[in-house]
PAZAPA-4460 file (N, C-alpha, C; in steps of 0.05 Angstrom, whole numbers, plus 32768, in hexadecimal, padded with zeros to 4 digits):
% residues 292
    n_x    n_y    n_z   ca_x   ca_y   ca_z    c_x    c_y    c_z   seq   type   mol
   8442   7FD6   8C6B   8450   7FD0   8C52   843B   7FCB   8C3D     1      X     A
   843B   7FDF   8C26   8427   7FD3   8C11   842D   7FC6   8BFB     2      X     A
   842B   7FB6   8BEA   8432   7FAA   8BD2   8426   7FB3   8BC0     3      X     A
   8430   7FCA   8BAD   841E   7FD4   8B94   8424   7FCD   8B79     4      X     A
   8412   7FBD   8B6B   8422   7FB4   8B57   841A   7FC4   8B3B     5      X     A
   8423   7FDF   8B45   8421   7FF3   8B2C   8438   800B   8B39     6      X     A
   8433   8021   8B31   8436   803B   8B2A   8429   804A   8B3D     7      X     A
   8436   8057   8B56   8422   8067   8B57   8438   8083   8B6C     8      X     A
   8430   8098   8B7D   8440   80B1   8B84   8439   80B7   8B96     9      X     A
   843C   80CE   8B9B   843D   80E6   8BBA   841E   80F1   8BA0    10      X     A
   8425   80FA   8B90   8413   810C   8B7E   83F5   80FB   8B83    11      X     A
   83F6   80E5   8B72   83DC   80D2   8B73   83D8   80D8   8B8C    12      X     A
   83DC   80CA   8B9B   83D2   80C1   8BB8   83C7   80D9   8BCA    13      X     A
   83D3   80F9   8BC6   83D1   810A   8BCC   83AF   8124   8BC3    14      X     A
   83A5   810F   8BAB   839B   8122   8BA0   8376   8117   8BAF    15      X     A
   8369   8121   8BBA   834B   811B   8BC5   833A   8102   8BB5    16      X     A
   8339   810E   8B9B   8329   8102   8B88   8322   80E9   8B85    17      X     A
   8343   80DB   8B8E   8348   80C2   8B8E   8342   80B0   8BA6    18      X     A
   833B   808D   8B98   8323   807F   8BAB   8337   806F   8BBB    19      X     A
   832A   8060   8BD0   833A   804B   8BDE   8352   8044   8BE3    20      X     A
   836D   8034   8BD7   837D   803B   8BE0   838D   8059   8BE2    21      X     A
   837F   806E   8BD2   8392   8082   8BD1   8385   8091   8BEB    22      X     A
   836B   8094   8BEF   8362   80A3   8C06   8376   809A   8C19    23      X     A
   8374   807F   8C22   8382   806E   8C3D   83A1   807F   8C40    24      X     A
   83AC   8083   8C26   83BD   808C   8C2A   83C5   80A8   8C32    25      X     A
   83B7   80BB   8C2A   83AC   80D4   8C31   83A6   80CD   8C50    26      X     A
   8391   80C4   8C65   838E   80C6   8C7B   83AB   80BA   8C83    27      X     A
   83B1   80A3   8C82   83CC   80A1   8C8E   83E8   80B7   8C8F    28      X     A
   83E4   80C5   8C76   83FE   80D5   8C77   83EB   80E8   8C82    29      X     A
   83D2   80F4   8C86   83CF   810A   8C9C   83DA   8101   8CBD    30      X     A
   83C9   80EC   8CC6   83D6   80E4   8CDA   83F1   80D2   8CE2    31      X     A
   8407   80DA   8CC8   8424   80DA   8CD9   8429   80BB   8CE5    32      X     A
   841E   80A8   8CEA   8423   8093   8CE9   8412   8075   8CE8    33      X     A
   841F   806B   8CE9   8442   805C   8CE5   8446   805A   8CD2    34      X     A
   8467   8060   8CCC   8472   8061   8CB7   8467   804C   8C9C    35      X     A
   8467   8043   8C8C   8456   803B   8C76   846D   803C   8C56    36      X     A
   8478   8025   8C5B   8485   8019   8C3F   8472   801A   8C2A    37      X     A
   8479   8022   8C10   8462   801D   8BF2   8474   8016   8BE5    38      X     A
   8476   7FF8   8BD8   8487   7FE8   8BCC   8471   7FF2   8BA4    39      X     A
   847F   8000   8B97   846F   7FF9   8B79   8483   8002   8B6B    40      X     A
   8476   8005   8B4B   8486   7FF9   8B40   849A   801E   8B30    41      X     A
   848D   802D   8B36   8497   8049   8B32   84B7   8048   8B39    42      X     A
   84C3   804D   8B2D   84E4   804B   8B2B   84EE   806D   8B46    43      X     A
   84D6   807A   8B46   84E7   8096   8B58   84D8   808C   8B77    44      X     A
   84F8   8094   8B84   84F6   8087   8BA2   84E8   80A8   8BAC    45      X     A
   84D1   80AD   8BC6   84D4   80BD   8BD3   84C2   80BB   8BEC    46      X     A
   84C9   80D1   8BFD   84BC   80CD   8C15   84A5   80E9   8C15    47      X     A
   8482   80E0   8C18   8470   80F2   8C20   8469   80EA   8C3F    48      X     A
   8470   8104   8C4B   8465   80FD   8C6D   847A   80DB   8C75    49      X     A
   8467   80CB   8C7A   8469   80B0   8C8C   8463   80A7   8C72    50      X     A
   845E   80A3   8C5C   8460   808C   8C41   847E   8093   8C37    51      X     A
   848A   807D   8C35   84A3   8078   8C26   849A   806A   8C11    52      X     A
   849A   8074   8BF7   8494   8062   8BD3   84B5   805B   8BCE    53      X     A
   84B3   803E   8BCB   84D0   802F   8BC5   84C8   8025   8BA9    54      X     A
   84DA   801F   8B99   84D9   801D   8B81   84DF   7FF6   8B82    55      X     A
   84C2   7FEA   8B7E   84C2   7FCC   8B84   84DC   7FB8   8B6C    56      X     A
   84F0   7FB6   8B78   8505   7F9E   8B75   8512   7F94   8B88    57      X     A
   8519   7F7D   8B77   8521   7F6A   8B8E   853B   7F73   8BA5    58      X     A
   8552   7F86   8B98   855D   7F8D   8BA4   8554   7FA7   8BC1    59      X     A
   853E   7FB3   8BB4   852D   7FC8   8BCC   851A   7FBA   8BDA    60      X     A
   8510   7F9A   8BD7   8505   7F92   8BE2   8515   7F83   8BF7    61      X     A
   852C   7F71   8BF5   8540   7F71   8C04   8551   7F88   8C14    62      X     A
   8547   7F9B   8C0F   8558   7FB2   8C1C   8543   7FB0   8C38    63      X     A
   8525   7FB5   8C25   8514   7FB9   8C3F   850D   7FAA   8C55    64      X     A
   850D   7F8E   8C45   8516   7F75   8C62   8526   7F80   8C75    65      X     A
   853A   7F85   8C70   8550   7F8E   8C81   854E   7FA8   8C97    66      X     A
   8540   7FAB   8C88   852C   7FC9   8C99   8522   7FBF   8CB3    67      X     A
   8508   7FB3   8CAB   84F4   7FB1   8CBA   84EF   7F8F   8CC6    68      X     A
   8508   7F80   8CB9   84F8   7F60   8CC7   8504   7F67   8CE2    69      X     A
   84E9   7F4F   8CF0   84E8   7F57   8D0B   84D4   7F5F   8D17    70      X     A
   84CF   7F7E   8D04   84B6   7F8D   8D15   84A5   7F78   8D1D    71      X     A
   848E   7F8E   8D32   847A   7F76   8D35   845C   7F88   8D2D    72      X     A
   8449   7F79   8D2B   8430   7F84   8D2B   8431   7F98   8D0D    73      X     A
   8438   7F86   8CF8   8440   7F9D   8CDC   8423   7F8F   8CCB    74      X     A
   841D   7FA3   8CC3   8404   7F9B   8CAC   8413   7F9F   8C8F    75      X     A
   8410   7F82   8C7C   8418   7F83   8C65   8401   7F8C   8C54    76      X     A
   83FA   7F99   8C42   83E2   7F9C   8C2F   83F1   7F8E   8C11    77      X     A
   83E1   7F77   8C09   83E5   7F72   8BEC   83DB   7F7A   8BDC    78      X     A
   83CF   7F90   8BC7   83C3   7F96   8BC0   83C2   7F85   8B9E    79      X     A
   83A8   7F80   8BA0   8394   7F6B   8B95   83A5   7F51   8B91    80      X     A
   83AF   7F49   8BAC   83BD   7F38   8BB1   83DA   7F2D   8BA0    81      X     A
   83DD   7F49   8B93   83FA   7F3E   8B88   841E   7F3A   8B9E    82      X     A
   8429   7F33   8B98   8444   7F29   8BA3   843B   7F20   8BC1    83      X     A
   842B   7F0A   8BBF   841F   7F01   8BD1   8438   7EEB   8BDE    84      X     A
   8448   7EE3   8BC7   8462   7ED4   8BD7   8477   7EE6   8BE8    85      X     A
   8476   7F01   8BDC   848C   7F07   8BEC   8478   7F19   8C0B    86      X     A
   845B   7F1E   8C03   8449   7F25   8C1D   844A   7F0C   8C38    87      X     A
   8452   7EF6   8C2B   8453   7EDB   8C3A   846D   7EDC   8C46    88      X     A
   8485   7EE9   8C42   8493   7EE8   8C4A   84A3   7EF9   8C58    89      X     A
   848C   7F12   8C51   8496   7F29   8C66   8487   7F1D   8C88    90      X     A
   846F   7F14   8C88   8461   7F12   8C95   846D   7EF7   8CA6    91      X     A
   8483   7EE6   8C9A   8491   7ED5   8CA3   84AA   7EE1   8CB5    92      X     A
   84AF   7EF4   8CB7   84C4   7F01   8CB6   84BB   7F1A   8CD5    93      X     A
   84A5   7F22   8CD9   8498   7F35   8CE5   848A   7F27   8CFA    94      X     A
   8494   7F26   8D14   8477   7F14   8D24   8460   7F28   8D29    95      X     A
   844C   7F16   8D28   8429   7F20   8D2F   8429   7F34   8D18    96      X     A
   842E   7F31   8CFF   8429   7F3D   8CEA   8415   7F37   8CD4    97      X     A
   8409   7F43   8CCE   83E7   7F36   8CC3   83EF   7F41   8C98    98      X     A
   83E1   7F32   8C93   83DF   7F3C   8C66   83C3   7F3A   8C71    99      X     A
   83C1   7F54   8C5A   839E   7F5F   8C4B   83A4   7F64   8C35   100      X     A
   8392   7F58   8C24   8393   7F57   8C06   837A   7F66   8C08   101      X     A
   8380   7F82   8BF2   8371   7F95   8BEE   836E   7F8D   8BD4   102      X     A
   834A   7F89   8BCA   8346   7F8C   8BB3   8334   7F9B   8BA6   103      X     A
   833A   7FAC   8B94   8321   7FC4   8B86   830D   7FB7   8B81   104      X     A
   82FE   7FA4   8B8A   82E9   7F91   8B7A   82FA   7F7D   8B69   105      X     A
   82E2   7F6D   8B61   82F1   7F4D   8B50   82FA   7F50   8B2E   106      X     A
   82E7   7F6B   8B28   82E8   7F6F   8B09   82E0   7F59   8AF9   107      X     A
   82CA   7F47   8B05   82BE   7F37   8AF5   82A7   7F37   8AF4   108      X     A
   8296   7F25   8AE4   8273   7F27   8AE4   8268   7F0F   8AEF   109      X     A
   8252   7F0D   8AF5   8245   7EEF   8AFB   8254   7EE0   8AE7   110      X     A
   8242   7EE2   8AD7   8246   7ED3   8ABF   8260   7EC5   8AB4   111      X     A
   827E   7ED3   8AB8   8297   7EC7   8ABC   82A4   7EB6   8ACE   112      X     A
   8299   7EC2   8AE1   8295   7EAF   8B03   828D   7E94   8B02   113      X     A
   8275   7E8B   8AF7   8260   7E7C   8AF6   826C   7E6E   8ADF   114      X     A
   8282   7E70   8ACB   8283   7E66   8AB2   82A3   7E4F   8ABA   115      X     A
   82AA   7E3F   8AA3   82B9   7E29   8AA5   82D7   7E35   8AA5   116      X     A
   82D6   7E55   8A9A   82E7   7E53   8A93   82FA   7E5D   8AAB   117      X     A
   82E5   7E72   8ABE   82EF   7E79   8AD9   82FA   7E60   8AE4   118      X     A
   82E6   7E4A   8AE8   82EA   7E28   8AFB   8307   7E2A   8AFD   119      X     A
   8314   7E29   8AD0   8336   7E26   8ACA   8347   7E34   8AE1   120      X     A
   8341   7E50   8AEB   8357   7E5E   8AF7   834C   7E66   8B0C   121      X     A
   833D   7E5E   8B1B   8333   7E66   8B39   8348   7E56   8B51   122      X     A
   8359   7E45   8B43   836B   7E35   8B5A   837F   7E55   8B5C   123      X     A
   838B   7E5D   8B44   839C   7E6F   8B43   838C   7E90   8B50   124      X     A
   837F   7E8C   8B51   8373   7EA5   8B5A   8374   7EA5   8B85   125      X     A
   8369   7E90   8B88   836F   7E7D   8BA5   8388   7E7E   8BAA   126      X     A
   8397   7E77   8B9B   83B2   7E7D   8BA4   83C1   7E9C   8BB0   127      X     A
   83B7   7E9E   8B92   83BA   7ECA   8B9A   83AE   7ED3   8BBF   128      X     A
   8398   7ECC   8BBF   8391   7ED0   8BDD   8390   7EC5   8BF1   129      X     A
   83A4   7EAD   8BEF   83A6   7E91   8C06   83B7   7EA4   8C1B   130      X     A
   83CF   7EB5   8C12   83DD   7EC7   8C2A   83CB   7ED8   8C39   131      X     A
   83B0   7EDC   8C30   83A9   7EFD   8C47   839C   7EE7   8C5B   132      X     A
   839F   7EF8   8C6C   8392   7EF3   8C89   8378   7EFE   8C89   133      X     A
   8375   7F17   8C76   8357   7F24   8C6C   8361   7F30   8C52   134      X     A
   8346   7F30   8C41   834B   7F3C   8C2F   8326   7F50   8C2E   135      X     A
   8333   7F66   8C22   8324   7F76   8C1E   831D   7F7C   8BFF   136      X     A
   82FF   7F85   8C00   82F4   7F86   8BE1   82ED   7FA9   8BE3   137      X     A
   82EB   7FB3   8BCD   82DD   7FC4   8BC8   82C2   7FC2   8BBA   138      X     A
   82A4   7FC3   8BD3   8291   7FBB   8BCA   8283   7FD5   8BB4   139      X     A
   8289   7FCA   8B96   828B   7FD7   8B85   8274   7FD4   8B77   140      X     A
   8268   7FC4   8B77   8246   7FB9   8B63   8259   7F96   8B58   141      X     A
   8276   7F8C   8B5C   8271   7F77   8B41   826B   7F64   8B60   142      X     A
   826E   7F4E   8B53   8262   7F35   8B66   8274   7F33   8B79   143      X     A
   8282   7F35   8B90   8292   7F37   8B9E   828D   7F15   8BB0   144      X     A
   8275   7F14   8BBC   826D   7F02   8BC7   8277   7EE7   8BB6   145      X     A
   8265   7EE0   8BA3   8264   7ECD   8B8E   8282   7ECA   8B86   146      X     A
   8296   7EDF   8B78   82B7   7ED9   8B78   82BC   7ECE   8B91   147      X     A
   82B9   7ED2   8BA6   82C3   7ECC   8BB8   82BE   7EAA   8BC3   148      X     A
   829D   7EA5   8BBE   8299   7E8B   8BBB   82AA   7E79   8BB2   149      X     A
   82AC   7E85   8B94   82BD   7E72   8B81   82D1   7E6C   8B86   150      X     A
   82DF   7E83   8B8F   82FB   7E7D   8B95   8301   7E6B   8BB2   151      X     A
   82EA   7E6C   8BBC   82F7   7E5B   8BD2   82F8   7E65   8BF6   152      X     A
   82EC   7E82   8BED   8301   7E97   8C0B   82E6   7E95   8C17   153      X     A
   82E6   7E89   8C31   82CA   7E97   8C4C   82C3   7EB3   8C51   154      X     A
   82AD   7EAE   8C55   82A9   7ECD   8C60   82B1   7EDA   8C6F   155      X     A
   82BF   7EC9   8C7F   82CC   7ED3   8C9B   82E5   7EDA   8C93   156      X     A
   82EF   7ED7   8C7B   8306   7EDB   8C79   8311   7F00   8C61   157      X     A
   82F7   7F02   8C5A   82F9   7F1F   8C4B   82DD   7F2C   8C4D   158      X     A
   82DC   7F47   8C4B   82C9   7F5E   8C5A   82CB   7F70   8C36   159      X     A
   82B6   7F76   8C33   82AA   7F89   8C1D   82A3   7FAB   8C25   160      X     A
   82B7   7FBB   8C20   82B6   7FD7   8C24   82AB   7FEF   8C17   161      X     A
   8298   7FF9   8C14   828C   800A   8C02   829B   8025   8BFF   162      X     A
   82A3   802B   8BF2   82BC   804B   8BEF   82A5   8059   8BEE   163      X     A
   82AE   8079   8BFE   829F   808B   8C0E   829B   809A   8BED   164      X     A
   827D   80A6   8BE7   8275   80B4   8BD3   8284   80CE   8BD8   165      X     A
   828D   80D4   8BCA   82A7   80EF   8BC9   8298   810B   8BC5   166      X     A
   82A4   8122   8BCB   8297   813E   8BC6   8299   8149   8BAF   167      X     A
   8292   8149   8BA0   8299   8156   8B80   828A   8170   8B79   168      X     A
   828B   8183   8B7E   8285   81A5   8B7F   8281   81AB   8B65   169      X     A
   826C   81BC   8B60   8268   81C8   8B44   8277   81E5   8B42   170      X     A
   8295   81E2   8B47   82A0   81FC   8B43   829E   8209   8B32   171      X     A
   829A   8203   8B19   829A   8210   8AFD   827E   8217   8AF3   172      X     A
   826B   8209   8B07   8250   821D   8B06   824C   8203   8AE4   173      X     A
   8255   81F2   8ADF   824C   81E6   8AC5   822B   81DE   8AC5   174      X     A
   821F   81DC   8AA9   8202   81DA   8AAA   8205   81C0   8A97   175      X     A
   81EE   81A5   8A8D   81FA   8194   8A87   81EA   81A1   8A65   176      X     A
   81F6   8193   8A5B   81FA   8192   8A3C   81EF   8178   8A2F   177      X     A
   81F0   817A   8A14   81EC   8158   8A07   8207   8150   8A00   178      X     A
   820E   8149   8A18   8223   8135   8A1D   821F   8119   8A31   179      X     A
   822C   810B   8A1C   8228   80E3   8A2B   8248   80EB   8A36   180      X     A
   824C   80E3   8A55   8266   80E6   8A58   826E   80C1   8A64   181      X     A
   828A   80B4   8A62   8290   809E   8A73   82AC   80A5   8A6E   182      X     A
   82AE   8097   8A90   82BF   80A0   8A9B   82D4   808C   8AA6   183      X     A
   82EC   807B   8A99   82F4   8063   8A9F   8315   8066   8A8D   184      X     A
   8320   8054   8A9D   833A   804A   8A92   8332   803D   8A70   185      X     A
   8344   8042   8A5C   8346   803D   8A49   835B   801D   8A49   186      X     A
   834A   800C   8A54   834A   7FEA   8A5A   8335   7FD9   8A4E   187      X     A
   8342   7FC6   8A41   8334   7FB2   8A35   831A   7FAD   8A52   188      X     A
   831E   7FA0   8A68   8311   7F9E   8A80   82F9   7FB4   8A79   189      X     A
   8300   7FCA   8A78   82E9   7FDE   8A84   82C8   7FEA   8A78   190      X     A
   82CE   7FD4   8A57   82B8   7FD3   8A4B   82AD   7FED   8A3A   191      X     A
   82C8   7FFF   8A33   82C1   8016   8A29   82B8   8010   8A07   192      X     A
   82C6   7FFB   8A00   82B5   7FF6   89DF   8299   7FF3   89EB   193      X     A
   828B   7FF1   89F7   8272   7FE0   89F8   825F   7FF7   89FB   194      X     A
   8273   800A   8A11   8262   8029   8A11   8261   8033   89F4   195      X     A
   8279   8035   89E2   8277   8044   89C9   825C   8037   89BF   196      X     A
   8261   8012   89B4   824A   800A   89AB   8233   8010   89AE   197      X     A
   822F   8015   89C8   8215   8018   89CF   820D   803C   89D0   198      X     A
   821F   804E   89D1   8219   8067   89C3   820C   8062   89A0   199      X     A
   8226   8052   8994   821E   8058   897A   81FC   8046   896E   200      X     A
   81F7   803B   8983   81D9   8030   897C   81C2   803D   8986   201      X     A
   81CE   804F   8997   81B8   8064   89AB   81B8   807E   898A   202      X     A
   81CC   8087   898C   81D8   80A6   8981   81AF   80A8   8969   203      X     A
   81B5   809F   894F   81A0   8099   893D   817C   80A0   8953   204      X     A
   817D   8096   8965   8163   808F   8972   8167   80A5   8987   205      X     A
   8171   80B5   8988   8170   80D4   899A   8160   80E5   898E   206      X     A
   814C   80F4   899C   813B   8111   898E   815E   812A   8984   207      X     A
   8170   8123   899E   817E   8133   8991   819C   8129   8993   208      X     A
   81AE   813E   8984   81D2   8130   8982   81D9   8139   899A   209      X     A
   81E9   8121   89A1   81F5   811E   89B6   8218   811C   89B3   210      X     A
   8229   8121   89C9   823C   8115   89CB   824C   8106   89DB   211      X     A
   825B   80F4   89D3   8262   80E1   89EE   8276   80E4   89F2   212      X     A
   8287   80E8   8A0E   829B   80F3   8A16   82A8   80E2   8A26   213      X     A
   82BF   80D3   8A19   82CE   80C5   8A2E   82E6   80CE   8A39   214      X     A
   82E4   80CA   8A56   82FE   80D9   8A6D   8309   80C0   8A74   215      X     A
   8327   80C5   8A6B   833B   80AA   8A78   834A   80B0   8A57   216      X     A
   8363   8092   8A5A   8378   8095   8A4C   8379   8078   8A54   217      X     A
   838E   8062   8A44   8393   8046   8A3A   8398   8036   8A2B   218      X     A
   83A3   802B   8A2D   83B0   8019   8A15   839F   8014   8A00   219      X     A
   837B   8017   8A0A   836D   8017   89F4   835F   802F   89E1   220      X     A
   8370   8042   89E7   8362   805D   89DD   835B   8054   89C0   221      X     A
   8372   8053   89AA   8376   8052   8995   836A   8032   8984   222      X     A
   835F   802D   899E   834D   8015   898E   8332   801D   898E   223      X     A
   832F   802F   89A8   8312   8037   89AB   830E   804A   8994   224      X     A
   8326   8053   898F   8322   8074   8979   8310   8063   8956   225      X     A
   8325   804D   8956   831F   8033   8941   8308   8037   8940   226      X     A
   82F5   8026   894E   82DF   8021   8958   82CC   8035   8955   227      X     A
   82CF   8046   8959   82BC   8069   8957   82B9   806E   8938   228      X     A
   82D5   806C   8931   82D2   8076   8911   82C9   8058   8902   229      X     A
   82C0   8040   8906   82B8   8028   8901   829B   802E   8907   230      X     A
   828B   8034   8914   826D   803D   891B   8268   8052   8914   231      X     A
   827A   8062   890E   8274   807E   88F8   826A   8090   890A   232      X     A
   8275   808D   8928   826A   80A1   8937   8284   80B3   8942   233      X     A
   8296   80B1   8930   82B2   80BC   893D   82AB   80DB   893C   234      X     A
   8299   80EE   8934   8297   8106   8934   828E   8108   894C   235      X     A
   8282   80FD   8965   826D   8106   8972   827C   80EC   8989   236      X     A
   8298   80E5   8985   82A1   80DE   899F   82B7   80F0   89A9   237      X     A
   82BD   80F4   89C2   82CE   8104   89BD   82DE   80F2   89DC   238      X     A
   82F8   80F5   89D8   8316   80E9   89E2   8321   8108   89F9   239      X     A
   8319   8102   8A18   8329   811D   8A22   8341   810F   8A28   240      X     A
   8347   80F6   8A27   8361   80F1   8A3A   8357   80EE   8A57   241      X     A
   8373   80E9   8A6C   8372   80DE   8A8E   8365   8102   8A98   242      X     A
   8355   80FE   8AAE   834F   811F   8ABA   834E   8107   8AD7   243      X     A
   8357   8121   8AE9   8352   8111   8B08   8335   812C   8B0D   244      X     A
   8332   813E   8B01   831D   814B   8B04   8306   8141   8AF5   245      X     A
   82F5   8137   8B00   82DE   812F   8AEB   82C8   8137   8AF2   246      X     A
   82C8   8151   8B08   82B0   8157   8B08   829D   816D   8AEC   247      X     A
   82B2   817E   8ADF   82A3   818D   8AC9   829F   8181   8ABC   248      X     A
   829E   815F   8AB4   829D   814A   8A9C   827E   8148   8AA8   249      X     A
   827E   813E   8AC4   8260   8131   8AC8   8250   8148   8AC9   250      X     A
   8255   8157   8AD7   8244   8177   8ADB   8237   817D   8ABC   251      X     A
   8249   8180   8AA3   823C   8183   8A93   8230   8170   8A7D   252      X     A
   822F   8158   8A88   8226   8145   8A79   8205   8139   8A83   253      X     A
   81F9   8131   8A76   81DB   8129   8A7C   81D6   8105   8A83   254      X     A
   81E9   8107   8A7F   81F4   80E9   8A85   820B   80D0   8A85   255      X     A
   820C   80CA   8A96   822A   80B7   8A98   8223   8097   8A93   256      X     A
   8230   808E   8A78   8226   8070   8A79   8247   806B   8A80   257      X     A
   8243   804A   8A92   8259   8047   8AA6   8263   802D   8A94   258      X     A
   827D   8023   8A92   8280   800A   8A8D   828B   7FFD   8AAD   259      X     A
   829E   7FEE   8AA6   82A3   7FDA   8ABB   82B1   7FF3   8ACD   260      X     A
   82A7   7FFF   8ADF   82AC   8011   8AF7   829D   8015   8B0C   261      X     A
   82A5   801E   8B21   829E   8022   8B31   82A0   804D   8B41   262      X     A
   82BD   8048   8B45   82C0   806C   8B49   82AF   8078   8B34   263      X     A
   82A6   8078   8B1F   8294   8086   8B12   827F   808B   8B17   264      X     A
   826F   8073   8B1E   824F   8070   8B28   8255   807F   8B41   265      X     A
   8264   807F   8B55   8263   8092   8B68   825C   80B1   8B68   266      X     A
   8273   80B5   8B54   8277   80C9   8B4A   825E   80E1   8B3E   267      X     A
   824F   80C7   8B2D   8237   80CE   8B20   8224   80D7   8B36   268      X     A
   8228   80C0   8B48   820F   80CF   8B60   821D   80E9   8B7E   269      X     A
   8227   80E9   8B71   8237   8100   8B89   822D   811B   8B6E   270      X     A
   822C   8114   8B53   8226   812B   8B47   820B   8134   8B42   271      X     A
   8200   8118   8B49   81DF   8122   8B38   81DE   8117   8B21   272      X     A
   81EF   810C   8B14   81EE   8101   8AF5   81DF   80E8   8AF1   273      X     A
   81CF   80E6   8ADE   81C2   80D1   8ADA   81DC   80BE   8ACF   274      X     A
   81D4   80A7   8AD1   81E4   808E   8AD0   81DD   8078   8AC9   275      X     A
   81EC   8069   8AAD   81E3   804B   8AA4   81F8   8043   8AA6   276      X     A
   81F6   8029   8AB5   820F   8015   8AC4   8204   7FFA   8AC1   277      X     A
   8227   7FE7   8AB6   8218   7FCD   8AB6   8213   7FBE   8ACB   278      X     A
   8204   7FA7   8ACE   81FC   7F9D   8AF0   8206   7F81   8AEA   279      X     A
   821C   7F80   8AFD   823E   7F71   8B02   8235   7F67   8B16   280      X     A
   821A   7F61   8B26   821F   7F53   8B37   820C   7F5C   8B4F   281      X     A
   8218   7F78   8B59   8209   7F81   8B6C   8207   7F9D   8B6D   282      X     A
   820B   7FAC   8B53   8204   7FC4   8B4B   81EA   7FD0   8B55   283      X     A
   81D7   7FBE   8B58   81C1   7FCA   8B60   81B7   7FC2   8B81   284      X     A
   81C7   7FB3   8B88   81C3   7FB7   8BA8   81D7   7FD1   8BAF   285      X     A
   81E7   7FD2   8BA2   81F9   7FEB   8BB2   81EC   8003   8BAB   286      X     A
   81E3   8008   8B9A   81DB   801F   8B89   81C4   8025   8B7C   287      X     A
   81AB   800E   8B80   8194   8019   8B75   817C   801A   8B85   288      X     A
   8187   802E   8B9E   817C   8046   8BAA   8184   8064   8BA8   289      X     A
   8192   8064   8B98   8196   807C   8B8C   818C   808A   8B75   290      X     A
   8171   80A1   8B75   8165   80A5   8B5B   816E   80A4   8B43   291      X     A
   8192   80AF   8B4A   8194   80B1   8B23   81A8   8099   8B21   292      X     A
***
């Protein structure tokens, strides 16, 4: 049973490209079992293989009690430990049934960790992961360890997973160009003003023009667009929107500066692309044995 507290399909989950939970889900629906509840928040019910996607309310969450209390030996996944009351209570409900709180990384920096203002909300964060029995990180470069300090959790009690560097093929034969490409959700989190900024203070101090190419879509497009035509570099940014293909972006680009990500820097080194990434922690133990 997983707890997703978004959006997600048969389509997503189906397509290679995609990291960690979506792979997991891909090998499981190759190998056919066991059946596998996906509680989110997508309103269309359907069945791929052995994943059933239920549309998360309280009335389909009560349906599914009814299903399955009882079983035994059921793994709950909370993913990044949300509906951790009602993961407590399936698991109440299920004997010899274990919660794993799956988290993409902490999405924080030392520096927020270490500060007064984290201290305020680290009880609430403890709370979020008091239900897993394990919780899992995605060892991504931010401080995984150190969050984990803070918050309270032993070592013995969550394991740090490095997601497998993916195959990304130069089908299109692309050659790279003077293009700055980044590659990230359009989220306040993901630090994409900071990439523009720091284009528009590079751009002036280049032997030649460049352009910077951002791949993704978000609530913050149209602030970032702000922001471009505010540094007077709006001619020479350019907006593609979400691509689940991103390999002709890096292929023809000379370089990928990364904000707060992780699948990118992978990405970059599965391509050959040189890469500037900020260092969250442990960016450079994971990754700086890799030339570019």
């Amino acid at each position: 049973i997983i707890l997703y507290p978004g959006e997600t399909s048969s389509e997503r989950v189906s397509k290679p490209g995609n990291y960690s939970l979506s792979r997991l889900l891909i090998l499981l629906h190759e190998r056919g079992d066991p059946p596998i509840y996906l509680l989110n928040q997508s309103a269309r019910h359907e069945q791929y293989g052995n994943i059933e996607f239920i549309h998360f309310t309280l009335l389909n969450f009560i349906k599914l009690i009814a299903r399955v209390a009882f079983r035994q030996n059921t793994l709950i996944i909370s993913q990044t430990g949300a509906y951790h009351r009602c993961a407590q209570l399936l698991r109440a409900l299920m004997p010899r049934s274990r919660v794993l709180i799956r988290l993409g990384g902490v999405y924080f920096g030392k520096e927020y960790l270490e500060s007064h203002a984290f201290q305020r909300v680290r009880r609430a964060h403890r709370r979020r992961l008091s239900s897993a029995d394990m919780i899992i990180s995605t060892a991504d470069g931010t401080p995984v360890d150190l969050y984990m300090k803070k918050v309270g959790i032993p070592p013995q009690r969550y394991k740090k997973w490095l997601n497998g560097l993916p195959n990304i093929p130069n089908c299109e034969g692309r050659r790279r160009t003077n293009r700055i490409v980044c590659i990230g959700r359009l989220h306040p989190e993901k630090g994409i003003d900071y990439v523009i900024r720091s284009f528009a203070k590079a751009a002036p101090r280049l032997r030649e023009s460049f352009m910077l190419v951002i791949v993704g879509d978000g609530p913050e497009r149209e602030n970032l667009r702000k922001l471009a035509r505010e540094l007077a570099v709006e001619a020479v940014v350019h907006f593609t929107g979400h691509a689940d293909d991103v390999g002709p972006h890096l292929y023809s680009a000379k370089l990928l500066v990364s904000g707060l990500g992780n699948n990118t820097l992978m990405e970059a080194i599965a391509t050959g692309t040189p890469v500037v990434a900020l260092e969250l922690g442990e960016i450079r133990e994971l990754y700086g044995s890799f030339p570019n």
